[in-house]
C-alpha positions, 0 to 999 in steps of 0.5 A: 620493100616500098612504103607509100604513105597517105598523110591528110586532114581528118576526112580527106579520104585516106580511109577510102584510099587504103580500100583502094590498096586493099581492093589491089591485094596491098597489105595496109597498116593503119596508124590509127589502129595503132593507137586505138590498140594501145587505148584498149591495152590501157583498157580506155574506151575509144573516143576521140578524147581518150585516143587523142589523150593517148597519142598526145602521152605516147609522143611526149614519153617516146617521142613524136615518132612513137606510133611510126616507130610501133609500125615498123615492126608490123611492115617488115612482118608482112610479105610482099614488095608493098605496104601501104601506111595510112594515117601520117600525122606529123613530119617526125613520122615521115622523117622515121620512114624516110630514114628506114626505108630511103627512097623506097617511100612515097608520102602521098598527100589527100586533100579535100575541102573543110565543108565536104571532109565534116560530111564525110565524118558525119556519115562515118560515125566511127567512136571518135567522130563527132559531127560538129564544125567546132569538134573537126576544127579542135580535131585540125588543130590537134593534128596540126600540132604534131606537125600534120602541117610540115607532113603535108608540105613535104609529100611527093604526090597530091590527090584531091579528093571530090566528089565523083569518088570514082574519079579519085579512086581512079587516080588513087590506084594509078598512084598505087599502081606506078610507085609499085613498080620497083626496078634495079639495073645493075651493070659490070664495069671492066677495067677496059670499061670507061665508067662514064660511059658504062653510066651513060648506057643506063642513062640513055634507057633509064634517065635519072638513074642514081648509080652506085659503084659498088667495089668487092675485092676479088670482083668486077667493079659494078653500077646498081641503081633504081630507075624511078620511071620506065617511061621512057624505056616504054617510049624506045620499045614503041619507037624502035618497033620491038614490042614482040621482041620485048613481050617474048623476053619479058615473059622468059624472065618472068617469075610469077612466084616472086613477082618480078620480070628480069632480063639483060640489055645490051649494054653497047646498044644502050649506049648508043640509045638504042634497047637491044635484049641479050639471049647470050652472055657477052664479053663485057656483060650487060645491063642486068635488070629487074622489075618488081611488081604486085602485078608483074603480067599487068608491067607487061602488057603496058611496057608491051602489049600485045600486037597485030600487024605491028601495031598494039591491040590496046594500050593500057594506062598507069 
């Protein structure tokens, strides 16, 4: 399961980018909510002093990790490859994902000016909003006190959030769209094999593969890994001219049930950088791989559209 978070000052827009995953079919967990939850079981109102006394008591009894802790639980209760976080506070939070979930989780930072974020909140009006300079800054520094700061810092993506919203929409959901996108390779390495060279056949269509030589007694040793990006496979399918190739062999494997596409490479073409798909079993097996996805027939039609005379109809963007 992937986990991407949005961590940002109060107002930045992570409400409106967890519409964004909604609007998707993404489940979201909002750590807000976590917290105004447990102010009602205490049966408090919920206004900013109560919520922040709360958070402020749960970090000092449980620790700083407290409600990161309570919505772990909550996200591997859901189905799905992808939950969407909303409401990073401080780094101990992000260091608890992290360490639950590895590299399945990406902190994606929101940021917007003091002046547009205290509008926002004004016409929010939520309970805990006040509307006034002095409540926003009281509230940042709040925030920043349970390491909001060192968060922010350490965030894989960042998306400023300015006026017109549709453009940060846009690439709130093209962020959405490509840390969604989970792929596995998993490839045998025969006694015969050199294992360097098997590694490099991965790497030459998947670049920056981390491999891990997995050893079971009574079985071929193998590489597994997750490839982090498939540009360049989607560049070799574009300069090798098999898109029709490509198209068909996706849509054997896909499983619309799971939500996943799989198929098999031949692993002595990938050597030699070149992507050739297996319809048969060979003798030293191929690359096996897998690409998860909320949306798998969209995976395709951007790995390999449709064409006419050789050439793609239209290429989409992600």
């Amino acid at each position: 399961m992937k986990v991407i978070a949005f961590v940002g000052m109060p107002g930045a827009g992570k409400s409106e980018a967890s519409g964004v995953a909604r609007e998707m079919g993404l489940p979201v967990i909002i750590m807000g909510d976590v917290l105004r939850e447990e102010v009602k079981n205490r049966g408090l109102e919920p206004t900013d002093a109560n919520i922040g006394s709360v958070a402020n008591q749960l970090r000092k009894d449980e620790g700083m990790d407290a409600i990161a802790k309570r919505c772990i639980p909550k996200i591997e209760s859901l189905e799905g490859n992808v939950v969407v976080i909303d409401g990073i506070r401080g780094i101990a939070e992000v260091e608890t994902f992290k360490e639950k979930f590895g590299e399945n989780f990406t902190l994606v930072k929101i940021d917007a000016p003091f002046e547009l974020r205290l509008e926002r909140l004004t016409r929010r009006a939520r309970s805990d909003d006040n509307g006034t300079p002095e409540w926003l800054r009281q509230r940042d520094e709040r925030e920043l006190s349970w390491g909001m700061g060192k968060a922010i810092e350490v965030a894989d993506k960042e998306v400023v959030n300015l006026d017109p919203i549709e453009k940060f929409r846009e690439e709130i959901g093209s962020i959405l769209t490509r840390e969604s996108i989970e792929t596995t390779v998993s490839v045998l390495v025969f006694p015969t094999e050199v294992e360097e060279n098997v590694a490099r056949a991965v790497e030459n269509i998947f670049p920056g593969t981390k491999l891990n030589m997995i050893k079971q007694k009574g079985y071929v040793d193998r590489f597994e890994g997750k490839p982090s990006d498939l540009s360049h496979f989607h560049d070799l399918l574009r300069k090798e001219k098999i898109l029709d190739t490509a198209r068909n062999f996706f849509y054997k494997g896909l499983s619309r049930e799971e939500k996943e596409i799989s198929f098999e490479l031949n692993k002595q073409a990938a050597f030699m950088g070149e992507v050739n798909f297996l319809d048969h079993d060979v003798a030293l097996g191929g690359i096996y791989v897998t690409i998860s996805h909320f949306d798998p027939e969209m995976i395709i039609d951007w790995l390999a559209p449709v064409t006419k005379d050789g050439r793609p109809v239209m290429e989409i963007e992600l």
